[in-house]
Each structure stands twice: as structure tokens, then as C-alpha cells.
C-alpha positions in Angstrom: 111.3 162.6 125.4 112.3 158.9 126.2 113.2 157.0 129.6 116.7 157.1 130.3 118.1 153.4 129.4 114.4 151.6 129.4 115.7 149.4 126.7 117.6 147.7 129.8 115.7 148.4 133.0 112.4 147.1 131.1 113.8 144.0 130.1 112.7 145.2 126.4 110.9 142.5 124.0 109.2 139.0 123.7 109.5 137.6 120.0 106.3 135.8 120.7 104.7 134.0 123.7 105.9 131.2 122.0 109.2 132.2 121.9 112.6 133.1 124.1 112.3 136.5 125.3 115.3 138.7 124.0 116.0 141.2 127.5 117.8 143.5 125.9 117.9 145.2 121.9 120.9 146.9 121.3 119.8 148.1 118.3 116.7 149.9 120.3 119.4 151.8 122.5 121.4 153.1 119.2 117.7 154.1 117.2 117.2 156.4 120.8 120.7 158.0 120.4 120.3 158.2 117.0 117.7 160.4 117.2 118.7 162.5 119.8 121.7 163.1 118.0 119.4 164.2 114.6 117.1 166.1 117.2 120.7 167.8 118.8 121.9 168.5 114.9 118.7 170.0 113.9 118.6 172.8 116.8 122.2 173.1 117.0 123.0 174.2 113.1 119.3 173.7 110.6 117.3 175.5 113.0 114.4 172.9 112.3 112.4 170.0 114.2 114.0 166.7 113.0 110.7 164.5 114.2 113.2 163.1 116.6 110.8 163.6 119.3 108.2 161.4 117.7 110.2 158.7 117.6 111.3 158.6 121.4 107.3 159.0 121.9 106.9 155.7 120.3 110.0 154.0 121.6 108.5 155.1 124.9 105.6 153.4 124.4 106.6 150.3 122.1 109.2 149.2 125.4 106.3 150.0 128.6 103.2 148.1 126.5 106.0 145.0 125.6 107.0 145.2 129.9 103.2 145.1 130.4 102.5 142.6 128.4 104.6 139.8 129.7 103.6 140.8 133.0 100.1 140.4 132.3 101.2 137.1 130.1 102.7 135.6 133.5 100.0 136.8 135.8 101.9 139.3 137.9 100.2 141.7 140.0 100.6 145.5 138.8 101.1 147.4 141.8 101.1 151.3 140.2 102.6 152.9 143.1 105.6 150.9 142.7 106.0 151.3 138.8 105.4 155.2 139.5 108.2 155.4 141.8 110.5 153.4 139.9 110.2 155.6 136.8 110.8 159.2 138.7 113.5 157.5 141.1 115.0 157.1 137.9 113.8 160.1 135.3 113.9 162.7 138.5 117.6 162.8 139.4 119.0 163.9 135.9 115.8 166.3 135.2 116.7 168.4 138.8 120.1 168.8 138.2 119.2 170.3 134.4 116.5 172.0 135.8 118.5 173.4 138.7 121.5 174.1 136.5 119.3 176.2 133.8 117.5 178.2 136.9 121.1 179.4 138.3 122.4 179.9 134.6 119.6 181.5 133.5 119.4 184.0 136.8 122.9 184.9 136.4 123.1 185.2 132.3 119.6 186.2 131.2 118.3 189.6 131.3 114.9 190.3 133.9 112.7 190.2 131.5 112.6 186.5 130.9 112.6 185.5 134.7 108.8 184.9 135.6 108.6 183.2 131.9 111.9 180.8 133.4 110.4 180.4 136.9 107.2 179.6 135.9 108.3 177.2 133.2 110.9 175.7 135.9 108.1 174.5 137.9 106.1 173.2 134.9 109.1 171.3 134.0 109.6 169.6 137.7 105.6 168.3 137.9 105.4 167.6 134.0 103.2 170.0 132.6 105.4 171.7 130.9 103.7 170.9 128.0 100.7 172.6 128.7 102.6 175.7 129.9 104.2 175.7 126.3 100.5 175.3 124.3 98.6 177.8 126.6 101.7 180.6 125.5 102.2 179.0 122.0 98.1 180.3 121.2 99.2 183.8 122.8 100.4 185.8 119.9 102.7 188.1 122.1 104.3 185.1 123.7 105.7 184.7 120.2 107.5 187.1 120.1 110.1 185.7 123.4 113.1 184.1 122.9 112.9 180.8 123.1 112.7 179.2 126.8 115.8 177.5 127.9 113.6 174.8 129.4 111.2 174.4 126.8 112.7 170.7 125.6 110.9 169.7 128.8 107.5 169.7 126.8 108.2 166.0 125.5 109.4 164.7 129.2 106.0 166.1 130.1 104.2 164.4 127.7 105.4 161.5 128.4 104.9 161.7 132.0 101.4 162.2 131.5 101.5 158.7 129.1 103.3 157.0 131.8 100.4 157.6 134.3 97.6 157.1 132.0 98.8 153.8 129.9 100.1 151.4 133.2 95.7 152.8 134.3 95.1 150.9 131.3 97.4 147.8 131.1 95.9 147.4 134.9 92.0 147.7 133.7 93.1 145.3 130.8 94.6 142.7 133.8 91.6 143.1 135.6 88.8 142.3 133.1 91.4 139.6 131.7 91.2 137.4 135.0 87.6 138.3 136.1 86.1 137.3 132.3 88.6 135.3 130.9 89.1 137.6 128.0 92.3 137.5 125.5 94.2 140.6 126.9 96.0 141.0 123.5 92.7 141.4 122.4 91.4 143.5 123.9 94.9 145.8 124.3 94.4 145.7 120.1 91.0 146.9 120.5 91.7 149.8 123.4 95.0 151.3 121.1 93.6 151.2 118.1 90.4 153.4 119.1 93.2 155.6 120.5 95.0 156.0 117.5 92.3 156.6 115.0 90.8 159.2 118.0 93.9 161.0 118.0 95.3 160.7 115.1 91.5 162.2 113.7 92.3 165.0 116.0 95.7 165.8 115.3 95.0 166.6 111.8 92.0 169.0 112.3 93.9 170.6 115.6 97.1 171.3 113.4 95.1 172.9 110.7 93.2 174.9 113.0 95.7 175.2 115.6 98.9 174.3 115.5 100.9 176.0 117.5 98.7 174.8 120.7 98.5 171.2 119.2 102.3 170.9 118.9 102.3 170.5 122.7 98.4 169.1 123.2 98.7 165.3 124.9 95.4 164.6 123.2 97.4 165.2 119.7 100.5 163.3 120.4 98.4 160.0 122.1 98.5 158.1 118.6 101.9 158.2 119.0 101.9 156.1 121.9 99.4 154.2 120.6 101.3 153.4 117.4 104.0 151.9 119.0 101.9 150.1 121.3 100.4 148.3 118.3 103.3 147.7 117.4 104.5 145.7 120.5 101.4 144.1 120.3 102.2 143.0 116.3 105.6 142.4 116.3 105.8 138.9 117.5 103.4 137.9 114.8 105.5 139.6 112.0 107.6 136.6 110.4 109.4 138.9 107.5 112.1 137.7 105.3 115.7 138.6 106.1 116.7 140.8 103.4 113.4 142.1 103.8 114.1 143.5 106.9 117.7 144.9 106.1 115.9 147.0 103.4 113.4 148.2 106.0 116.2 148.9 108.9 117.9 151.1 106.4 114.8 152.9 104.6 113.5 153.5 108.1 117.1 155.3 108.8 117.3 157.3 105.5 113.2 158.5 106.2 114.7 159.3 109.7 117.5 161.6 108.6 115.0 163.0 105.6 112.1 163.9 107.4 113.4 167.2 109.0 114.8 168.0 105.8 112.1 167.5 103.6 108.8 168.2 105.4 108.1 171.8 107.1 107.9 169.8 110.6 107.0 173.1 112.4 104.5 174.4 110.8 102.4 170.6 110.1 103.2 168.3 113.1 101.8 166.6 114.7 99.3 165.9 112.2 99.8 162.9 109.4 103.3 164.3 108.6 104.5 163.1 112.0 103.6 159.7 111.0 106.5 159.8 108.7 109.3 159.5 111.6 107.4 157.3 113.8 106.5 154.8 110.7 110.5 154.9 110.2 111.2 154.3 113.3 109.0 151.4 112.8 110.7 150.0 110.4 113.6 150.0 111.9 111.9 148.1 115.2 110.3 145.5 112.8 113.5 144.9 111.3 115.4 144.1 114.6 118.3 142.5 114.8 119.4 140.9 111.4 122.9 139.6 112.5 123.7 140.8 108.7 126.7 142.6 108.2 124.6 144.9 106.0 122.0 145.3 108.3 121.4 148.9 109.7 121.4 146.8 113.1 125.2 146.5 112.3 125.1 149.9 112.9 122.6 150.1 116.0 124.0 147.6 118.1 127.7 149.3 117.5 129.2 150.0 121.0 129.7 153.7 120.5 125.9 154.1 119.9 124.3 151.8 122.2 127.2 153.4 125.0 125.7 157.1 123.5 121.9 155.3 124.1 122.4 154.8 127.5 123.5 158.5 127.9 120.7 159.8 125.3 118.3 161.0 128.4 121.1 163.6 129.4 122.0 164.8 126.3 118.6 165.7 125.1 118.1 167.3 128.5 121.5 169.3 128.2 121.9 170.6 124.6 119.2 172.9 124.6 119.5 174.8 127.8 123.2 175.3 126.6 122.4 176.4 123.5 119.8 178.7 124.2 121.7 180.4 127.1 124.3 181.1 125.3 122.7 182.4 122.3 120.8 185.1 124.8 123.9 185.6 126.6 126.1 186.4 123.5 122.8 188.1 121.7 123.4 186.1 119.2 120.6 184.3 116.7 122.8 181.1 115.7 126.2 179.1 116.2 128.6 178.5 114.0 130.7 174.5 113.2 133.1 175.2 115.7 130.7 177.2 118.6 128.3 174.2 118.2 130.7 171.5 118.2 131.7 172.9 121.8 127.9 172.9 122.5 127.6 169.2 122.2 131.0 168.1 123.5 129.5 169.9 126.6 126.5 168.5 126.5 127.9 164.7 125.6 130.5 165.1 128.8 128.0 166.1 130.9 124.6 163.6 129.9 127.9 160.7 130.8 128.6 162.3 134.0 125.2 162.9 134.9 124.2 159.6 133.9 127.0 157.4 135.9 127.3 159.4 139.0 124.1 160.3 139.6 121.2 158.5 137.6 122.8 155.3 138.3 123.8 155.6 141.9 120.6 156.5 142.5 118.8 153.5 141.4 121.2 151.5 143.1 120.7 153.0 146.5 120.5 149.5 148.8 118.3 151.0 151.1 115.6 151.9 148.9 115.8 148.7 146.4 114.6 147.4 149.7 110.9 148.3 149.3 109.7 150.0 146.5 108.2 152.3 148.6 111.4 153.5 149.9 111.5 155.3 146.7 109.1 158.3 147.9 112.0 160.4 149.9 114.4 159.8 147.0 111.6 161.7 144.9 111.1 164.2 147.3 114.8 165.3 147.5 115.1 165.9 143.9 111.9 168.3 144.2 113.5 170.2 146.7 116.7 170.6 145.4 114.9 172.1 142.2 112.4 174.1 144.2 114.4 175.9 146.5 116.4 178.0 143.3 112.9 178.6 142.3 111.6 179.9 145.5 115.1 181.7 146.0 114.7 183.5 142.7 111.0 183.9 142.9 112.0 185.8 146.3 114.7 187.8 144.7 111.8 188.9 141.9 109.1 189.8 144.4 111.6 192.2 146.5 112.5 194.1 143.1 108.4 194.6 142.5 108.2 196.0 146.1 111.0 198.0 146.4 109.9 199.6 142.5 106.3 200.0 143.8 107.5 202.0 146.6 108.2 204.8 143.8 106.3 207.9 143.5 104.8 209.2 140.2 107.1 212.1 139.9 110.2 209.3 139.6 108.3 207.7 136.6 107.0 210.5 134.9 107.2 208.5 131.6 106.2 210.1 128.3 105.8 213.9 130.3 109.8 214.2 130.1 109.5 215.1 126.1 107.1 217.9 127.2 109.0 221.2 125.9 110.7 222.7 128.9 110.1 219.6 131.4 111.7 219.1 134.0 111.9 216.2 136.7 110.7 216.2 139.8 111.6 213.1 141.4 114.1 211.0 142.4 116.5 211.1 139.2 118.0 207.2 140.9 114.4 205.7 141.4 113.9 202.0 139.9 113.1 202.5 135.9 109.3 201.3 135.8 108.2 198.4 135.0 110.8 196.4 136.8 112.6 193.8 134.1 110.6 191.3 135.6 107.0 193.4 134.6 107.4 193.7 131.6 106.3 190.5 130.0 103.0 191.7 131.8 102.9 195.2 129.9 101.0 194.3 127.1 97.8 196.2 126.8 93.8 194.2 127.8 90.6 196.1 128.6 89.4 195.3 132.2 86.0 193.2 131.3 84.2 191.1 128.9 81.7 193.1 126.0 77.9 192.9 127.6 74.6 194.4 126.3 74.8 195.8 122.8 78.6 195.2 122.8 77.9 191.3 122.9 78.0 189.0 120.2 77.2 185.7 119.1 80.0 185.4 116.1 82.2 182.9 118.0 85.9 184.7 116.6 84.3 188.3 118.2 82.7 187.1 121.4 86.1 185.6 122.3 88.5 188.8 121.5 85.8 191.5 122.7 86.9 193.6 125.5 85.1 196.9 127.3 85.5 200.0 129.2 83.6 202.2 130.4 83.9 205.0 133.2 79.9 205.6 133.1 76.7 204.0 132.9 75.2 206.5 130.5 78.7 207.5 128.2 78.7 210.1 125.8 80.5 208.6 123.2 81.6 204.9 121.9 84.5 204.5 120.7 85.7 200.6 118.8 89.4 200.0 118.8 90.4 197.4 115.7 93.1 195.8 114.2 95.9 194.1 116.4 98.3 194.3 119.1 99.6 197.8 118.2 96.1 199.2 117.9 95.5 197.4 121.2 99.0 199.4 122.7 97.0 202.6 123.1 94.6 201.4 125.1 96.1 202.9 128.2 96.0 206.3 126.5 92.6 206.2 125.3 91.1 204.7 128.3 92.5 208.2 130.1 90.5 210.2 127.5 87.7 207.9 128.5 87.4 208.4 132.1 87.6 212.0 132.0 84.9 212.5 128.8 82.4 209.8 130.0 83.6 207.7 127.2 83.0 203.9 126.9 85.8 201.9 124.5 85.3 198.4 123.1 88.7 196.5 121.5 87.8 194.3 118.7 91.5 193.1 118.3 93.1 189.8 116.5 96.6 188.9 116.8 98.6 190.1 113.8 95.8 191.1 111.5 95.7 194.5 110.9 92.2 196.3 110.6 91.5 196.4 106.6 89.4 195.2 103.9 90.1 192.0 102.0 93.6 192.2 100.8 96.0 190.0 99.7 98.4 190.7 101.9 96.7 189.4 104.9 95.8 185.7 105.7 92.1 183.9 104.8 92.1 183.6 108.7 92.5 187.3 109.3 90.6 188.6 106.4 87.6 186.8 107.6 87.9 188.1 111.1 87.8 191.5 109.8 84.7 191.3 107.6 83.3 190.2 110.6 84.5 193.0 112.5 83.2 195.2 109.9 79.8 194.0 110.2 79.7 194.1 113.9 81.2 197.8 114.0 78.3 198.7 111.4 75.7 197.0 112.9 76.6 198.9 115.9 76.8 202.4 114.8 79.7 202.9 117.7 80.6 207.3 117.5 84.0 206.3 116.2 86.6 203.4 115.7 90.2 203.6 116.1 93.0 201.9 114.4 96.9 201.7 113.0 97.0 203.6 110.1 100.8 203.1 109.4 103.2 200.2 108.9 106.7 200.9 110.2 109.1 198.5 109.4 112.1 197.3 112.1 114.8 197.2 108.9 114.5 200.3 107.2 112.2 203.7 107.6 110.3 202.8 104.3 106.8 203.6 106.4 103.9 202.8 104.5 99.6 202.9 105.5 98.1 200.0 105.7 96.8 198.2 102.5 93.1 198.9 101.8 93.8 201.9 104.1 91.5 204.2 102.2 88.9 201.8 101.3 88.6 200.4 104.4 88.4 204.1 106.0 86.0 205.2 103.5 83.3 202.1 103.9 83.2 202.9 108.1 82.9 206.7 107.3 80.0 206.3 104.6 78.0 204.1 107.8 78.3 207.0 109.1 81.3 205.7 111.5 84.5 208.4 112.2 88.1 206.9 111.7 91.0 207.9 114.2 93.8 206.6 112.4 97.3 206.4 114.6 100.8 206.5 113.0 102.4 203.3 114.0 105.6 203.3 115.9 109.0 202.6 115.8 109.1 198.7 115.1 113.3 197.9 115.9 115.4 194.4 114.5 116.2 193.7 118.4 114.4 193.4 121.6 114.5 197.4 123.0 113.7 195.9 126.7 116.8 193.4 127.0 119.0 195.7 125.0 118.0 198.4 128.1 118.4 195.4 130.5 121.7 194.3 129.2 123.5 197.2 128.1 122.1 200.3 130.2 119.6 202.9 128.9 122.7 205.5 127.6 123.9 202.4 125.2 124.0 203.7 121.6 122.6 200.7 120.7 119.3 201.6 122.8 119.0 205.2 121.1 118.9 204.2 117.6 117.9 207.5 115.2 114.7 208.5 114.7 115.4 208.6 110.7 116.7 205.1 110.6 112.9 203.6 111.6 110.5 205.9 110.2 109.8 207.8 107.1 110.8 211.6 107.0 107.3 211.6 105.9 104.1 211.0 107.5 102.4 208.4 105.0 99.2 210.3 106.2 100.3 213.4 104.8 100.1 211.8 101.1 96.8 211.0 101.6 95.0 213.6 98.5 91.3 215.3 100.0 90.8 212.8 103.0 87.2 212.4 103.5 85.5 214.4 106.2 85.7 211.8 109.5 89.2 210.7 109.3 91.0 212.0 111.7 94.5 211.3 112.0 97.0 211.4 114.9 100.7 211.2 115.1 102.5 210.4 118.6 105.4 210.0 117.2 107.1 212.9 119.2 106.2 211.8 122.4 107.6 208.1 121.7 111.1 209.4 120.1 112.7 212.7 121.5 115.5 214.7 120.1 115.3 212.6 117.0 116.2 209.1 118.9 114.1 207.0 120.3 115.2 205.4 123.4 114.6 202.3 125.2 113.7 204.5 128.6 112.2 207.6 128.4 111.2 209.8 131.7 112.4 206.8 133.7 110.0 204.3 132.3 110.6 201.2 129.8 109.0 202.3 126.3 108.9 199.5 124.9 108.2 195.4 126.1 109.7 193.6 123.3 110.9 194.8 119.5 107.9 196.6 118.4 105.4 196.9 121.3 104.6 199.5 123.8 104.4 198.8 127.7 101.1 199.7 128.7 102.4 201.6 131.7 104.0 204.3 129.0 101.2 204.1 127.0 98.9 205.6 130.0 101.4 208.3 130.2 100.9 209.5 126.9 97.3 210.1 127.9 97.3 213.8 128.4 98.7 214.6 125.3 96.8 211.7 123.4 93.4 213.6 124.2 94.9 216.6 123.8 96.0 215.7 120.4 92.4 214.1 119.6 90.2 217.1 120.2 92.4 218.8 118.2 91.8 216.8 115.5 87.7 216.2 115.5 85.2 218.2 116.0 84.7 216.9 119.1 84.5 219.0 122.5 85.7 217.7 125.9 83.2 216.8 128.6 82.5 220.1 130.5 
């Protein structure tokens, strides 16, 4: 995000060296409220990225290389350690009360499920890596599928944090070769940013096309930002433009600001050459300073509500979105209306002023520690321990409901077994429901090891996504599950098959990309993934490969099979390759875990009818003379019983999310899984 009032504490720009040195632009302190208030606007009510972000990076950047500078300009010695401090004396205070706020909020108001997600992200937050946290779950297609985290608007602060250790390494290395060679330091600071901004910039655009939900939050993508308004520290002293000219770029710049959000599809192409839009407005708006016109958008800027709202910009930003998405979990709802999110950021405006004048700025003005800078380290190390020990607390509270659930035996948890005709339990009917809430996230389905030997390949997209099993050296069958995460699901169930037929099992699985031929329906990306799985699954000769057949949808029960079903089917089968084709199951328009969680397991809402998610009809039943070697199972009865399908069934959480089984159910189904596929080869069980 931004520096909380750096405009002031950094003493802001020089026109020139030449020139009087202007300590403080108003109009810089209304552009940084400005855009928080678009970036507050845009989540709040348009659901959208307003590029708001970019332009604090900038700012960020423009107002540290412009301190630098005239330090550099007046020989001063850069002592790090002391800058350090002064920036987390003064970023830390605000972030641990949000921080610590949204950990006792979130504990209280959000259901189990979320915790490690919040906990883990709590501490990524506190030592600013939250942007990594963010990238390394953004590329994990189940990790999609969460609610959004209510401290994910820490990614930026992170960022930045990571700038503001790397640039000052810089400005110093620039100071040092300046008085040891003599060496024009604008120079060579022109030089050093520039490289950096065609670098990153070069990557940004092939990472976002390649990868864009990991290079949203990538530092390496986002470093032309800061370099841009580096250069543009560096520049602006030289830039001599005519008035008027400058009152048409202050408001252009204002108008691209508000535009951008609206106009460009910021989530799904920043921050490649779109984001230069914002931060080239933002620009503009810096280049065109203060014109002392009446017409000038610095009229505007410098006004005292916005440059009062500037200096209180850090704690909004930091506020809104924890608010907003805590209550939007909390009232399991998917947006606010005018009057809801009005209350939102009267909230969050009362609390960013309170925040900022009686704590930020009471604890920069701490006598003792404006001593000696180094006095700063125990103010720093309070605000990590006031934000740790919630997180230690909770992560406590978690770790005794994982023991105290472990202590159950398998006759409490007896999982799918319960819809067995005529079963009945065994166990404690008051045990912990398996997984515990705070599992859950963890119940999505992997193979225990990498493919080796024959399994391996050399096709980069396979080697990466190829798992293995296998319970013998010498197994008498191979069997290659394809497709994605809900052919993946019945790992579990097949791997129990495995182990007691001397079966090995290889997963071959892609996120979201169904196992077919080439079909419109599917993505270049994923089409191409499965031609190659096709040609490694043929190459192979594995006994059998299994896959999702069906497509349920979460609306409506119009069930359908996959497209190129029968094609695809037919081309393994004539390689000689059997098909095990699986009905899909129930997909739901709500999270089945946090509806359990929430509202209990009895809640009608968490035993919707069987009828209203699938089709009367198996789609595999239309199917005219199926070729000999399709084989095709339907669990659909030991998912749903008695025409509902629940949340919990025997004790045990069905489902992780809205359309995905835990992996701990999944085993369960195991006895009646290879029960169900002898019956439907020709195969015979291991003796």
C-alpha cells in the first residue's frame, strides 16, 4: 500500500538542486486519499480492482528516491538501521492493531474452516510476506475456491516492505560509488531504475499472460512500479511545462484514475502494461503539481478535507477490507448494499482517524525513543507481540481441537459405512465430526510420491502434475487417473482397492480441465494438457484409466457427460486402454462445510434434496451400445442417503468446499468403491 503520511515525515520534493525545496505537497496527500477512497469504492460496491494500489506503489517510491536524493545531494551519511526503524516505528503500530483486531474478529465470527488459512496469513501479514503467501495459494486451484481472506489487503504493505529494504540498499551503493569515483549520482540512479523498469516491466507482461494469478502478488512484477516513480523523482525537476499544460494533465491524470477500474478487466491483466495506465495517471497528476489555478485539479488535492483524509489514508485502507469481508462471511452474504456499505466506511473512516492520532502518532512522538534512533527496536518488538500472542492463543486453541478429534476411534467416524442398508453405529454417537473445521482446508486429495521409472516424463506440464502409488514392487495392474480435481477426489477410494489387489495408480490431473478431447468448451491451456496426457497414457499402455464421466451442475440437476465423452472414451479403448468412467457428484451454490460449521449438520439448509442437484437420470444410462472397456460406476448412493445429501454423513464432513470431497470420506467409500468395480469389469480380485 503507501506509508502512512510520508508526504510529511519525508519532507517530500526538491524542484531542482537549483531550486527551494517545497517540504510538503498537499496535493500528494489528497492523490493518496484519493485513491484509497476509489480502491475503498471499488471493493465496497463494483466488486473490481480500481488500480488504486499501483498508484500508492509509485507514490511510495516517487517520495523515498526524492528523500534519498537530497540526502545524497548534501552528503549525509545513510545509516539503514536507523531509516528501517523509523519506517516500522511508524507503519507497525496501525498494522498490529488491524491485524490483532481481524485475528479476534475473525476467531469469534468465522467458521473453523478458515482458521489455519487466517493464522497463517496473520503472520505473513506481521513480517511482510503476505504477498508471497497470497501468490503461492493464488497458483493452487483449490485455494480458489476460499472466501476471500480478511487480511489479504496486506499483500501491497508487503510489497512494499520488501521495496523499502531493497531500494535505501541501493540509494546507499549509489552514495558509496558517488564519493569513492566522483560519479554523478543522478546518473547513475537514471541508469540503475531504468534497467529495473524495462526488467520488470518485460516480466510483468509474459508472467501475466502465463501466470497471472501468481504475478498479481510477485515483487519481481510489481518492481517497475517503483521504478517508474523513481524516474520520476529523478525527472521532475527538469520538467519546465506550461501552466495550462499542467491543469490539463492534473485533471486527465484524475479522470484516467477514476476510468481505469471501469474500463480495463484490472483482475484478470494486471500487473502487466495495463497497470501502466494508473501509475502514468498518477503521473500526471505529480508532474502537474501545484498549479495555484483555481481550475487546477490541485485545487482539489490540496483541499483540507482531502489532504486531512491523506493523512488518515494508511488506516483506512488497512480497515475497509477486514470489515467488509467479516461481515460478508458472517452474514453469508456475497455483497452490500448503499446503505450496509456506507456504514462500512463510516467505520472504517472513524476508526483509520482514531488509529491514526492516538496511536500512530503518539508513537512517533515517544521522547524517549526520538532520543536515539536505536531506541526504536523495543517499540518494534511490542507491536510484534501484541499481534503474535492472538496468533499463538488461537493457534493453541486449533491444535487442542486436532488432539482431542484424533483421540476418536474408527467406529465414531464410520463415514460413508452409515448408508450401508441396515447399519448401525457403533461408536460414540457425541464423538468430534472428522475432519475437525480446522482440517478441512487439508482434505483435498494428492498421491503420496513423485512418478519414477516408466511413470516419468520429460513433457514439462506432466512431470510437474504426476503423482504415484503403489502398494507393490511387482503390481498387477496400472491404473491412470485423469482429468481434474474431482477425478483426483477418489483417490482415497481407489488407492484402498489398490493396496488390497497389488495395484499401482498414477494421477495425471490439471486444475479445472476435465479429461476430453479437443473441445470447445475447454481452454487452449487445458486442451493442450490433455493431448499430452493422451499421448503419455498411450505411450504407456497403463491396464486402465479412470476419470469423471458426468457434469453436475450446483444450480440445477440438468446432469450432463462430459463433452467429447464418447470420443475421448473410444480413442483410449481402441489403444487398447479400459475406461472407468465415475458419475460426478453433487456440485452445491454454497460452501457444504461452513453451512455444517455455521448452522449444525440437521440445518435444512445442509440436506438439500437429492433431485434438486442431479439428474433423475444417469447421463451414462443414455449412452446407445457402449463399447466393450467402458466401465461405468455410480457412487452416487453412498454420497447422498434417503434422497438428501448432507453435509455430515456417518459422523464425517462429506464435503471440503461447494463441490469437493474430503479425502477422509472419500477413503471410506473404499469398500464399496472396489466392490462396485469388480462388479463392473471383468476383472477378479487379488486372491
Amino acid at each position: 500500500m503507501k506509508l502512512a503520511n510520508q508526504a510529511q515525515a519525508n519532507g517530500d520534493l526538491a524542484e531542482s538542486s537549483k531550486t527551494p525545496v517545497r517540504t510538503f505537497r498537499p496535493e500528494i496527500e489528497g492523490l493518496r486519499f484519493f485513491a484509497v477512497f476509489l480502491i475503498v469504492i471499488y471493493h465496497i460496491w463494483l466488486g473490481r480492482v480500481s488500480g488504486g494500489v499501483d498508484v500508492f506503489l509509485l507514490i511510495s517510491s516517487f517520495l523515498m528516491t526524492s528523500q534519498f536524493t537530497r540526502k545524497i545531494e548534501r552528503g549525509e551519511r545513510i545509516n539503514l538501521g536507523k531509516h528501517w526503524l523509523h519506517l516500522l516505528k511508524r507503519l507497525l503500530p496501525i498494522a498490529v492493531v488491524v491485524i490483532t483486531a481481524t485475528v479476534v474478529m475473525s476467531w469469534l465470527l468465522l467458521p473453523g474452516n478458515r482458521w489455519p488459512s487466517i493464522i497463517s496469513e496473520g503472520w505473513a501479514s506481521l513480517f511482510y510476506f503476505e504477498n508471497w503467501s497470497l501468490a503461492a495459494n493464488a497458483v493452487d486451484y483449490y485455494a480458489n475456491h476460499e472466501a476471500a481472506s480478511p487480511l489479504q489487503d496486506f499483500w501491497s504493505l508487503s510489497i512494499q516492505g520488501q521495496v523499502f529494504l531493497l531500494w535505501p540498499l541501493i540509494f546507499l551503493a549509489i552514495a558509496v560509488v558517488r564519493k569513492k569515483f566522483g560519479w554523478n549520482h543522478k546518473k547513475l540512479m537514471l541508469i540503475v531504475f531504468s534497467l529495473i523498469f524495462i526488467a520488470s516491466l518485460t516480466f510483468s507482461i509474459v508472467e501475466t499472460q502465463t501466470n497471472q494469478a501468481f504475478a498479481y502478488f510477485n515483487l519481481r512484477t510489481r518492481l517497475w512500479e517503483f521504478a517508474l516513480g523513481s524516474l520520476l523523482a529523478l525527472a521532475l525537476p527538469y520538467l519546465n511545462l506550461p501552466r495550462v499544460v499542467r491543469i490539463a494533465m492534473g485533471w486527465l491524470g484524475i479522470a484516467a484514475m477514476i476510468a481505469c477500474g471501469l474500463v480495463l478487466q484490472v483482475d484478470q491483466q494486471f500487473p502487466g502494461y495495463m497497470a501502466l495506465w494508473p501509475t502514468l495517471a498518477a503521473a500526471a497528476v505529480i508532474v502537474a503539481g501545484a498549479t495555484k489555478s483555481r481550475w487546477g485539479a490541485d485545487r482539489l488535492l490540496s483541499s483540507k478535507p482531502l489532504t486531512f483524509m491523506g493523512g488518515n489514508s494508511y488506516g483506512l485502507y488497512l480497515w475497509h477490507w477486514p470489515i467488509l469481508v467479516i461481515f460478508l462471511s458472517w452474514q453469508e452474504r456475497e455483497s452490500v448494499g448503499w446503505i450496509v456499505g456506507s456504514a462500512i466506511i463510516i467505520v472504517s473512516v472513524l476508526l483509520a482517524i482514531i488509529c491514526t492520532r492516538f496511536i500512530e502518532r503518539p508513537a512517533r512522538r515517544i521522547k524517549w525513543v526520538e532520543a536515539a534512533w536505536y531506541r526504536s527496536v523495543p517499540v518494534v518488538l511490542v507491536c510484534v507481540v501484541i499481534a503474535a500472542v492472538p496468533l499463538l492463543s488461537w493457534q493453541g486453541f486449533v491444535k487442542a481441537q486436532v488432539t482431542e478429534a484424533s483421540q476418536n476411534s474408527s467406529a465414531d467416524n464410520p463415514g460413508a459405512a452409515a448408508l450401508t442398508p441396515g447399519f448401525e453405529l457403533q461408536g460414540n454417537p457425541q464423538a468430534p465430526i472428522q475432519p475437525v473445521p480446522a482440517q478441512i482446508s487439508e482434505q483435498f486429495a494428492v498421491l503420496d510420491s513423485s512418478c519414477l521409472g516408466e511413470w516419468s516424463s520429460s513433457v514439462p506440464d506432466i512431470k510437474t502434475v504426476c503423482r504415484a502409488h503403489s502398494a507393490t514392487q511387482n503390481p498387477s495392474k496400472s491404473i491412470v487417473s485423469m482429468g481434474d480435481s474431482h477425478s483426483e477426489q477418489w483417490m482415497p477410494a481407489l488407492q484402498y482397492a489398490a493396496d488390497e489387489n497389488n495395484w499401482e495408480i498414477i494421477s495425471i490431473i490439471k486444475a479445472a480441465c476435465p479429461y476430453s478431447i479437443s473441445v470447445a468448451q475447454a481452454t487452449a491451456d487445458c486442451n493442450n494438457f490433455n493431448q499430452e496426457a493422451t499421448e503419455y497414457v498411450t505411450e504407456r499402455k497403463p491396464d486402465a484409466v479412470l476419470m469423471v464421466g458426468t457434469v453436475a451442475k450446483p444450480s440445477s440437476p440438468d446432469e450432463v457427460l462430459q463433452p467429447g465423452f464418447a470420443q475421448a472414451t473410444g480413442n483410449l479403448i481402441a489403444q487398447g486402454i479400459q475406461v472407468i468412467a465415475i458419475r460426478d457428484n453433487p456440485r452445491f451454490s454454497f460452501n457444504m462445510a461452513e453451512c455444517v460449521i455455521s448452522n449444525g449438520s440437521k440445518a435444512p439448509q445442509c440436506n438439500p434434496a437429492l433431485d434438486t442437484l442431479l439428474a433423475d437420470t444417469n447421463p451414462f444410462d443414455a449412452l446407445q451400445d457402449p463399447p466393450a472397456g467402458l466401465f461405468m460406476l455410480d457412487m452416487t448412493d453412498y454420497i447422498c442417503g434417503e434422497q438428501k445429501c448432507s453435509g455430515v454423513v456417518g459422523n464425517m464432513f462429506v464435503y471440503i468446499d461447494d463441490n469437493h470431497l474430503t479425502k477422509d470420506y472419500s477413503a471410506t467409500m473404499g469398500p464399496v468403491f472396489t466392490q462396485r468395480l469388480f462388479a463392473a469389469t471383468d476383472w477378479a480380485p487379488a486372491p
